[in-house]
N, C-alpha and C positions, 0 to 999 in steps of 0.2 A: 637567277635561280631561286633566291628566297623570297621572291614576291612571286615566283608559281608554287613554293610550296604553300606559301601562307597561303595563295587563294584557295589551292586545291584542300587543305587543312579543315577549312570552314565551307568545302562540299557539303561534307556529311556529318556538320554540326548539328543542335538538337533545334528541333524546329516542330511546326501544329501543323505541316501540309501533310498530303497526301491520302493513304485509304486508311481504316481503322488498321492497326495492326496491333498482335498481342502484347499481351506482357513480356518482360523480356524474362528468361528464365534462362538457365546455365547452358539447355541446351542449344542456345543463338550462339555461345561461343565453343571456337573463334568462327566467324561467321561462312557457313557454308554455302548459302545464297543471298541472293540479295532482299530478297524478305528479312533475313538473321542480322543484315547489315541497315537495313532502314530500321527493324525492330530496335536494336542497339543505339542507330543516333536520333531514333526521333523519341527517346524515352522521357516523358512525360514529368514537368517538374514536381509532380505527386509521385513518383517511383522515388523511394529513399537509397536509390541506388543510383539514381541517374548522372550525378558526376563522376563516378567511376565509370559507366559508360558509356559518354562523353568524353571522355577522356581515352576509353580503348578504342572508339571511333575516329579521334585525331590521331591518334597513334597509330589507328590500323591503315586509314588514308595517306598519312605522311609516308608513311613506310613505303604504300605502295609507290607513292609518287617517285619516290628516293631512288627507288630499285629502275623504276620506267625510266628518270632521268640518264639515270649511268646508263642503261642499255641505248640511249639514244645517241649517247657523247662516242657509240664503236663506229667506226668505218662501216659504211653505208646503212646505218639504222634508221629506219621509219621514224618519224617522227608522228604519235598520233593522234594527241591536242594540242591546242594553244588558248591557254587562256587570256581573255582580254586583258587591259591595262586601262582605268583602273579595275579590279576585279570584281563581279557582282554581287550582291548582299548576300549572306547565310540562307537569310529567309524565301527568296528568289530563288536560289539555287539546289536549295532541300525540297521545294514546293515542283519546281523543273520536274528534278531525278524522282522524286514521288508518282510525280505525272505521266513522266517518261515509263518508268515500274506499270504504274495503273495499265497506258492505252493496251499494253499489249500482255496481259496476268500468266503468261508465261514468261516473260521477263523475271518475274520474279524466284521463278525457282532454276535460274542461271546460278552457275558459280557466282561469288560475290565479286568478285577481283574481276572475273570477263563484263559482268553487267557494268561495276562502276567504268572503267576501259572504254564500252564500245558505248554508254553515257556522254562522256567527256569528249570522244572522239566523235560523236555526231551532234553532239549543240559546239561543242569548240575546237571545229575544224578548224586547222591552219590554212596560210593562206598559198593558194598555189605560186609557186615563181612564172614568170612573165618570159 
């Protein structure tokens, strides 16, 4: 369990992929799309605010993972990623869910919590049983 939270943690660490996106400003929180959630963790080590959100980025990921975990430990719950073992880099994986956002610019105006979800769940599928 805490080696999928750490990896998933350092999803949406701060990182230099993806498309330009703005400043971050108040109204990115708490993030309504996944543009509010990229703008938040890929802020810019020139933003004099970017460890604080950095910080609500891990927080807002952990969180969600926390709540997906318990929901999957009910009697018959979906399970709807699996991350590798050992986990991929910050940098790879910010660059990914950027790219992922990019191919399809309606992605990004998704709820933030459905985009990162169906993110996770389509680069880290599980693996079917036999």
């Amino acid at each position: 369990m805490k080696l999928r939270i750490v990896a998933l943690g350092i999803v949406l660490s701060v990182g230099s992929a993806g498309a330009a996106l703005a400043a971050v400003t108040a109204s990115n929180f708490p993030p309504k799309t996944v543009r509010d959630l990229l703008t938040i963790c890929m802020a810019p080590k020139s933003d004099p605010m970017m460890m604080a959100e950095v910080g609500f980025c891990h927080g807002y990921v952990e969180g969600a993972v926390i709540v997906e975990m318990a929901h999957e430990k009910q009697k018959n719950a979906h399970v709807m990623f699996c991350i590798p073992s050992p986990p991929p880099k910050h940098k790879q994986v910010m660059a990914s869910f950027a790219a992922w956002a990019d191919a399809q610019p309606s992605r990004l105006d998704q709820p933030a919590i459905d985009g990162l979800f169906t993110y996770l769940a389509q680069t880290y599928p599980c693996a079917k049983p036999m």
